[in-house]
C-alpha positions in Angstrom: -32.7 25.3 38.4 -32.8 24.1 42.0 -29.7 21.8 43.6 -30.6 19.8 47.0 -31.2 16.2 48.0 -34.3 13.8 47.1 -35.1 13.2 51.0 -39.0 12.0 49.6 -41.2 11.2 47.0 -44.9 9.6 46.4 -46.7 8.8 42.9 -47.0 12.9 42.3 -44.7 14.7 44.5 -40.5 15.2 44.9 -39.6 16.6 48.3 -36.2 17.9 47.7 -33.9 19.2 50.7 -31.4 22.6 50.4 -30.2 24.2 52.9 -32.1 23.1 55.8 -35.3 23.9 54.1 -37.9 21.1 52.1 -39.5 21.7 49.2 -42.2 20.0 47.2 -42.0 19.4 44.0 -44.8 18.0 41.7 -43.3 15.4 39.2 -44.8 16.9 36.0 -42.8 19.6 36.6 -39.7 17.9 36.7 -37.8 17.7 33.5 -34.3 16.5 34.3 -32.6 15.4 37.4 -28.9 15.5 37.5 -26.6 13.5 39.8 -24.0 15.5 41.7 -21.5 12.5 41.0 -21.2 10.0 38.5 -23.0 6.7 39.0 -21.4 3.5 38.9 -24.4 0.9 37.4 -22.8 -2.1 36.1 -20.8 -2.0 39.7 -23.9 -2.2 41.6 -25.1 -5.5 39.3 -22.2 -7.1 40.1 -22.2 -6.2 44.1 -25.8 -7.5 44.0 -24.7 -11.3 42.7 
């Protein structure tokens, strides 16, 4: 398991920040990703009107 913040990404690759330190992730590797907080969709629909 590794916890940071998406700071990047292209067609194949994650770059995910922890602790000062980058590190790149290929996608196919990636099976779930996790948000540290909930995520408030239908709120952002109605923001965007």
């Amino acid at each position: 398991q590794m916890r940071g913040v998406i700071t990047g990404f292209d067609s194949f690759v994650v770059i995910l920040e922890s602790d000062g330190k980058q590190q790149m992730l290929y996608k196919h590797a990636i099976s779930t990703i996790v948000p540290i907080a909930a995520i408030d969709l239908k709120g952002a629909e109605e923001s965007e009107e």
